[in-house]
C-alpha positions, 0 to 999 in steps of 0.5 A, a space after each residue: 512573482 518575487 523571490 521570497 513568493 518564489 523560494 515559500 512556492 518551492 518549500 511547499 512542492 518539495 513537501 508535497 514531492 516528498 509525501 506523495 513521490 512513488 519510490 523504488 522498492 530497496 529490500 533493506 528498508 521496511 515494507 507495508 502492504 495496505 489492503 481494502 474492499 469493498 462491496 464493488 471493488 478491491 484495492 491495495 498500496 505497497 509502502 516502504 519506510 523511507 530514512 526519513 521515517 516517512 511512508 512512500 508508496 511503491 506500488 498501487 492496485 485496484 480492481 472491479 469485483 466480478 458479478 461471482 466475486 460480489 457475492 462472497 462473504 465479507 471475510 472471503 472478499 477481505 482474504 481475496 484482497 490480501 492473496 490477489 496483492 501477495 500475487 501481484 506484488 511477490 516479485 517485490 516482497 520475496 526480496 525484502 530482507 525483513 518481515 513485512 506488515 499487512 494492514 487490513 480493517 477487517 477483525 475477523 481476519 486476525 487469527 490469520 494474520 498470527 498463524 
């Protein structure tokens, strides 16, 4: 590989490193919890907002529904998903200095996420 191939190769990786790299939680910076669920399982990411501006992950779950789990209603499986990542990520989210965001797809759940 020559030199100039060599330096396009390393550009690309560190722009790839930097979007996908798992970060440190720092309280300072703004954090984000994404949740989401299916029919058969439940999964959620932990984001912080780097200097950069861009969105880092910190910490992911995922986990199988059990055969009682599959049968609550959509909305139960939807507020499930946010308390089982504010449980799993309380020792992260107590010592962040601001309000933190929680991004869920499903509408019926806004009321609670305003009260």
């Amino acid at each position: 590989m020559n030199r100039k191939a060599g330096e396009s190769v390393r550009g690309v990786e560190k722009k790839v490193y930097a979007r996908t790299s798992v970060s440190s939680a720092r309280f300072r910076q703004k954090m984000r919890m994404e949740v989401d669920m299916s029919d058969y399982a439940m999964e959620g990411m932990l984001s912080m907002e780097g200097k950069d501006r861009l969105w880092r992950l910190v910490a992911f779950l995922s986990k199988s529904l059990n055969e009682t789990e599959r049968n609550y209603e959509i909305y139960d499986k939807e507020m499930l998903v946010i308390i089982w990542g504010l449980e799993s990520w309380r020792h992260l989210l107590e010592g962040v200095q601001s309000k933190f965001d929680i991004w869920t797809d499903h509408k019926n759940l806004e009321y609670f996420m305003k009260a």
